[in-house]
N, C-alpha and C positions, 0 to 999 in steps of 0.2 A: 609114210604120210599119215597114217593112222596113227603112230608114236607119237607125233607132230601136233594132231586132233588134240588129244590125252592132253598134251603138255598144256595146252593153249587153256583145255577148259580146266584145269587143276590150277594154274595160275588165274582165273580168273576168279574161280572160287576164294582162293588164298586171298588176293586183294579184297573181296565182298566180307569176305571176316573178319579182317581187318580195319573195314571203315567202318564198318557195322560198331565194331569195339570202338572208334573211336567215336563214333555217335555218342556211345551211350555214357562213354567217358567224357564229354562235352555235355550229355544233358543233367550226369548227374552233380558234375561240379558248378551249370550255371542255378543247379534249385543252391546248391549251399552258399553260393554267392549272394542268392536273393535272399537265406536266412539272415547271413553277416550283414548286408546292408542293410536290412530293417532293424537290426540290432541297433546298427551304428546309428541312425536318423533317428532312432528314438532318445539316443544318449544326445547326439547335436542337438533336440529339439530340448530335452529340459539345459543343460547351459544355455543353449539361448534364452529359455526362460529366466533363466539366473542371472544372467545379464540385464536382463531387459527390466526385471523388479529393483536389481541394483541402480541401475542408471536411472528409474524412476524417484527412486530414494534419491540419488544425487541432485536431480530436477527440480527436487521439493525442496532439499537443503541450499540449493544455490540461489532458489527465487528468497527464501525467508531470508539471506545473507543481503542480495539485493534491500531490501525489503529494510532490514536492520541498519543498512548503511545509509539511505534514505536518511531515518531516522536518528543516527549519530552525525550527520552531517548537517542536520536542521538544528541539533541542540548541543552543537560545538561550540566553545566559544563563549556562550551567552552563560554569564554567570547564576543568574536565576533558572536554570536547566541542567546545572554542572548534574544533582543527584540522579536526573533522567537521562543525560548522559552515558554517565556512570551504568545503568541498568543496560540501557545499549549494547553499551561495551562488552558487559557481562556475559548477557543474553546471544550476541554475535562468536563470545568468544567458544563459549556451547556450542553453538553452529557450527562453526569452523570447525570445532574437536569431531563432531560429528560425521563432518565433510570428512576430514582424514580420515574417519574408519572406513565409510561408503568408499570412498577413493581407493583405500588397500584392498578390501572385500576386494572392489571391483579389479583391481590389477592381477589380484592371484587367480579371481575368477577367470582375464583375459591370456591370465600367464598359461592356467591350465587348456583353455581352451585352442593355445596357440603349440601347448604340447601334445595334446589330444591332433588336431588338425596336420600335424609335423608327422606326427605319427601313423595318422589317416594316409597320408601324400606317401611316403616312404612306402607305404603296405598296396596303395594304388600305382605308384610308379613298378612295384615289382610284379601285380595282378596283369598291367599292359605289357610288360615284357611277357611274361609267359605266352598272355594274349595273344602276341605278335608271332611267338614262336608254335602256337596250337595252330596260330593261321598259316604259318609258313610250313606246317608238318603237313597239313589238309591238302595246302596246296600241291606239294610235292604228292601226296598221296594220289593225287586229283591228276597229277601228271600220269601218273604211275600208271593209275587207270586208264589212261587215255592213250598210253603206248599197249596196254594190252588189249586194247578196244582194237589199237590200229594191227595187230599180229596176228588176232581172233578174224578181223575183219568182219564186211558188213554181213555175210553169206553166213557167218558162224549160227547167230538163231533159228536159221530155218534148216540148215545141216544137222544143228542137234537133232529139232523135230522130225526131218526127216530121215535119220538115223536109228528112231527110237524103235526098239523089238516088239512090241504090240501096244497097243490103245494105254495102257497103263502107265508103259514107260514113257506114253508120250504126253500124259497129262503131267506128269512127273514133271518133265523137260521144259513144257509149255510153264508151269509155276514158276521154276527156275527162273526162265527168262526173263517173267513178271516182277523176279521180285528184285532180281541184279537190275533192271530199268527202274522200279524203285528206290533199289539205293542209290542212283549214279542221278538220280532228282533231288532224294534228301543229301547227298553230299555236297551237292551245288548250295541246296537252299544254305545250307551248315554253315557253308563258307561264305555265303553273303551274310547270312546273320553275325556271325562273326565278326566280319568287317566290320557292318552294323552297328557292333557291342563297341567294337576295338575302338571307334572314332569315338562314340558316345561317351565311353570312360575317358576320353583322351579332352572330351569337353569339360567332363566333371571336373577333371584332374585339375585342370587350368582354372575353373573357378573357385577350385579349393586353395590354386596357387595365390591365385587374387585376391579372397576372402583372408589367408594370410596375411600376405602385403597387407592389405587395409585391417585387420587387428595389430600387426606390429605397430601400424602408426597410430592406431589410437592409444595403442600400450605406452607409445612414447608422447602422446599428448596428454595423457593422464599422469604420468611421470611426473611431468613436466606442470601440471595443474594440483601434484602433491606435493611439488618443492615450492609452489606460490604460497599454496592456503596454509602450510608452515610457517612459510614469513611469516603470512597474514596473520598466523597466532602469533605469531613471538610482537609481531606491531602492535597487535592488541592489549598484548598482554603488557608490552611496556605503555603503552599509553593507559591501562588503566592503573599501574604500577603510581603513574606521574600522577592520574586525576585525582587519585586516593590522597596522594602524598599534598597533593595541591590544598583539595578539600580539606585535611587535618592539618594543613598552613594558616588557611581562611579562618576556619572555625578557633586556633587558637588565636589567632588576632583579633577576632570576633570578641572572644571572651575577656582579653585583654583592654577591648575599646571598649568595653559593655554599661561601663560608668560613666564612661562621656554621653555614648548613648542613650541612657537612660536618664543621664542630667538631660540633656539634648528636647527630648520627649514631655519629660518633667516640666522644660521652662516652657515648653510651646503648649503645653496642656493649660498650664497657669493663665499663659497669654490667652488661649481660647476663653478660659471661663471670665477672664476681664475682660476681652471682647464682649462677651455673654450679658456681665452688667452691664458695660457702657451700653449695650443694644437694649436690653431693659431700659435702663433710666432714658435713652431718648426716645422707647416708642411709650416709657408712660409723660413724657414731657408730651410727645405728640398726642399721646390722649388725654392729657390734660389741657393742651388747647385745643384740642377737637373739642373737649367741653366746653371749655371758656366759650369758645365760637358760638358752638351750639346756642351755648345759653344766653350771649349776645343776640345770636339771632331772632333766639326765641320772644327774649326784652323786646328787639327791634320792630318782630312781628307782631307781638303784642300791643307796643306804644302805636304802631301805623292801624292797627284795628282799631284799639281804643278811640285812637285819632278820628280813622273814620266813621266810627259810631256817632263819635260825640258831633262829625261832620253830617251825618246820616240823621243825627237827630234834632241839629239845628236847620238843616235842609228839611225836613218835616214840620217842626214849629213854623217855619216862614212859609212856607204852602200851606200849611193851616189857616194860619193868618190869612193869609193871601185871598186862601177859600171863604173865610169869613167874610174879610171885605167885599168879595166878588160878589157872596151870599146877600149885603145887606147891601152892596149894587145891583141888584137883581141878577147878576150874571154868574157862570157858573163854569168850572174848568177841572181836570182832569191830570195828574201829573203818577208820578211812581217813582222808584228807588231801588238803586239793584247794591247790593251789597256783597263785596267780591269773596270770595272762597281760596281757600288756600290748604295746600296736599302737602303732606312732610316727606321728601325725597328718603326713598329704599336704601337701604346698603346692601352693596353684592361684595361677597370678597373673592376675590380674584382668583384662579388657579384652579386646576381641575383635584389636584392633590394625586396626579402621574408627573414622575420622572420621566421625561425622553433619553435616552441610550446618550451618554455623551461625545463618543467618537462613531459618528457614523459610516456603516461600510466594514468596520472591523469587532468580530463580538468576541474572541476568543479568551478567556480569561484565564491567566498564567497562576496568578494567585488568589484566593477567596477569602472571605471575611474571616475571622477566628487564628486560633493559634495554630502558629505553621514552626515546623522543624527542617528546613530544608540546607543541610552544611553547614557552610557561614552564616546562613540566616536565618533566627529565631528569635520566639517572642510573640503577639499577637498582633498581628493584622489588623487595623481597623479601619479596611475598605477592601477593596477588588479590587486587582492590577489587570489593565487594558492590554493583552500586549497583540501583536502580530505580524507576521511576516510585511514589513514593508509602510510600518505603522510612524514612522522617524519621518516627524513634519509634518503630520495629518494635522488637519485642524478641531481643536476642542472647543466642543458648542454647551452654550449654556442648557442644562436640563431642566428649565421650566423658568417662566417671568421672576427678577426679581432684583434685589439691590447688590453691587458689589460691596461688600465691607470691608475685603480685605486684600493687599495686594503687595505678592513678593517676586521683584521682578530684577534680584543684583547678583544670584549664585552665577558664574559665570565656569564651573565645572561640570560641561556636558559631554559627561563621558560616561562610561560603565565605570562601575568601582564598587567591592565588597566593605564597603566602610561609609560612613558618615564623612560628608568634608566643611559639613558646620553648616552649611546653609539651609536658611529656613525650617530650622528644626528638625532635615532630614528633609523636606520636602521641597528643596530647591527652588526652582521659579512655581510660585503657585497662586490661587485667589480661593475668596471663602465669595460663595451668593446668600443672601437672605432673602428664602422667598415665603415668609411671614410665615407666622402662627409657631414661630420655634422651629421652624426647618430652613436648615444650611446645607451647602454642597460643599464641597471641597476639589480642587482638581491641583492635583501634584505633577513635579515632575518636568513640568513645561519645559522646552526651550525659548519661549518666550510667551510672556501675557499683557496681550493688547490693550485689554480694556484699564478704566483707574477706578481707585473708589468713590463712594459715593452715588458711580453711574447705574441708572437703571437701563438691564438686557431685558431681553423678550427672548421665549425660549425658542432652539434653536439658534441664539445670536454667535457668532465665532469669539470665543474668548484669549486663544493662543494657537500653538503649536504643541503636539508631542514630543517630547527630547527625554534627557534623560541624566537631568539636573538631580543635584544633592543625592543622597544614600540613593543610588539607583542603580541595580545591577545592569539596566538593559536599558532599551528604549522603549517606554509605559507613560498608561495613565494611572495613576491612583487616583481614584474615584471615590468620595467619601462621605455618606450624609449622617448629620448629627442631629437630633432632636432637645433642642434647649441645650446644646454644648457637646451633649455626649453622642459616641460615634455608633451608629447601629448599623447592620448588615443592608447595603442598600440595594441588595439582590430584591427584597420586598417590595420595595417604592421605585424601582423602573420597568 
């Protein structure tokens, strides 16, 4: 029986050593666990950083692409825009090369991240096995003790104490007891911690599975948005391949028409300064019968004064008389004479000497006065082109009171076109105003002009429509005012 004692407490001993060692073998491998993960969460947290700067760069490249195609879609098409186009084009095609690098950066970044993260999983899938197996070693440990609890039975701690040879060996025994019921607490708590760890890693695990899955798919939607934005350069690049080629088509026809053109220009100049005489000779015809008048009148007012004078002064002689006789009839009378007054009428001449804006509601100006060099079209300017989104049929109002002179209302080609197609000198359906003192308007371009010659507008009156008659790339007004013939910047006078 006493062999039996012995046995029971030697074996219980042996198991307390036992757990003890793996205590400490569990605490020393969960601190180097927590090295390794701080390690790791500081390496995820800069690629995420890396990630996240990247895909900001991509953000900013994809809005300016946005942005750019706006703008190449507004100035498609319209041949007075081809060279702004062109810049577009250019400037988008940047982008996009751009977009490609950001897009690779970012895939190798996601590629690495997806190798790092594959890597992480593999090394976590084999930390939970072990896991699994330190908890199933505890547990069996846990058993183990629990059969030698049950062989010790419940009487064994107060048998040792009361076994023990004097006061010494029994504080001895008593410790014992204290500290095998300490271990047989921290071995429990061990093993629930464990579990504890074991589901928690078992959470991570799966959101690292997750976090996976969702960078493959974006791996494969980035993929998938650097096989587009390739196209999109290769579209570009042949579309500006075309614009180029288009523009050095225009521009040599340009050069080739550039005689006609310029006879064109030449005859309609000529026509203006003969316009110019004839307007001369009939306002000095008109102020020379403004004089004649005058000086008729003047006679007429004169001869009716004189008239009345000499009416005034035989109206006096006979009242004199009158009074004589009256005087040497003793009688006596009283009469007067009013002799009338006459004011030479003012002259005001008309006009504030302000333009009003002639398409109202639309101010945008395509082209400005002076020499412009824009592809097919060069040479000088001499006005401002009205243009704007939605401007095709707007009605053109006259910019201040005054006389139609001149009116061209047969080009019957209202279309865009890089060339001259003969009418009106280049300026299609159009009219000239004279609104005195040597200042004319000009309004080009029309698709139709209502009013005729001769007639006098009041400013603001509607004189046509917008179109986009004779040499007109678009649909515009050409706006033009001349002083005594010649055409000046008429940004100054509206």
């Amino acid at each position: 029986m006493r062999k039996f004692s012995l046995l029971k407490r030697c074996l219980a001993c042996v198991i307390t050593a036992v757990l003890c060692m793996g205590l400490f073998s569990y605490t020393s491998q969960n601190s180097e666990n927590n090295i390794t993960v701080s390690a790791e969460s500081e390496e995820k947290k800069q690629n995420e950083e890396n990630i996240s700067n990247t895909q900001k760069t991509l953000d900013e490249l994809l809005k300016k692409q946005k942005d750019l195609d706006g703008q190449i879609n507004a100035t498609q098409g319209d041949i007075s825009k081809e060279e702004e186009n062109q810049k577009a084009i250019q400037a988008q095609i940047e982008t996009v090369q751009k977009t490609i690098l950001a897009l690779e950066a970012s895939i190798k970044e996601l590629n690495d991240q997806i190798s790092s993260l594959q890597t992480d999983i593999n090394a976590s899938e084999l930390k939970i096995l072990e896991k699994r197996k330190e908890i199933d070693q505890g547990t069996e440990d846990f058993k183990k003790r629990l059969r030698a609890l049950y062989i010790v039975g419940d009487s064994s701690y107060s048998s040792m104490i009361a076994g023990a040879t004097d006061f010494y060996d029994m504080l001895m025994k008593v410790e014992l007891v204290k500290r095998v019921a300490n271990h047989d607490n921290k071995m429990i708590d061990n093993l629930i911690s464990l579990k504890a760890q074991y589901e928690e890693d078992k959470k991570i695990l799966e959101q690292k599975k997750t976090d996976l899955e969702g960078k493959k798919s974006k791996l494969v939607s980035q993929q998938k948005d650097l096989t587009a934005q390739v196209d999109k350069l290769q579209d570009l690049m042949n579309k500006s391949k075309a614009l180029v080629e288009e523009l050095e088509k225009r521009k040599a026809a340009y050069e080739a028409n550039k005689k006609t053109i310029d006879a064109e220009q030449d005859k309609f100049e000529a026509e203006m300064q003969k316009l110019l005489t004839e307007r001369k000779e009939i306002a000095a015809k008109e102020e020379a019968e403004r004089i004649r008048k005058e000086q008729e009148e003047a006679a007429r007012r004169a001869a009716e004064a004189a008239a009345a004078a000499e009416r005034a002064r035989q109206a006096a002689i006979a009242a004199q008389q009158q009074q004589q006789q009256q005087q040497q009839q003793g009688g006596s009378s009283s009469g007067g004479s009013t002799t009338p007054s006459y004011t030479e009428p003012t002259y005001r001449p008309g006009g504030s000497g302000k333009l009003a804006w002639p398409v109202p509601g639309y101010y945008a100006i395509s082209y400005g006065y002076g020499y412009r060099n824009a592809g097919s079209i060069t040479g000088f300017h001499k006005g401002i082109d009205i243009s704007s989104w939605g401007i095709m049929g707007q009605n053109i109002t006259a910019a201040a009171a005054g006389t139609v002179i001149r009116v061209e209302n047969d080009c019957k080609h209202n279309y865009a076109k890089n060339g001259s197609c003969g009418c009106g000198g280049g300026y299609g359906r159009y009219c000239i105003i004279d609104h005195g003192n040597g200042i004319w308007t000009l309004y080009g371009h029309a698709t139709n002009i209502s009013v005729l010659p001769n007639q006098h507008v009041e400013a603001g009156q509607v004189l046509g429509q917008v179109g986009t008659t004779g040499w007109s790339t678009g649909p515009h007004l050409h706006f033009e005012v001349r002083i005594n013939g010649s055409a000046v910047n008429p940004i100054g006078y509206l």
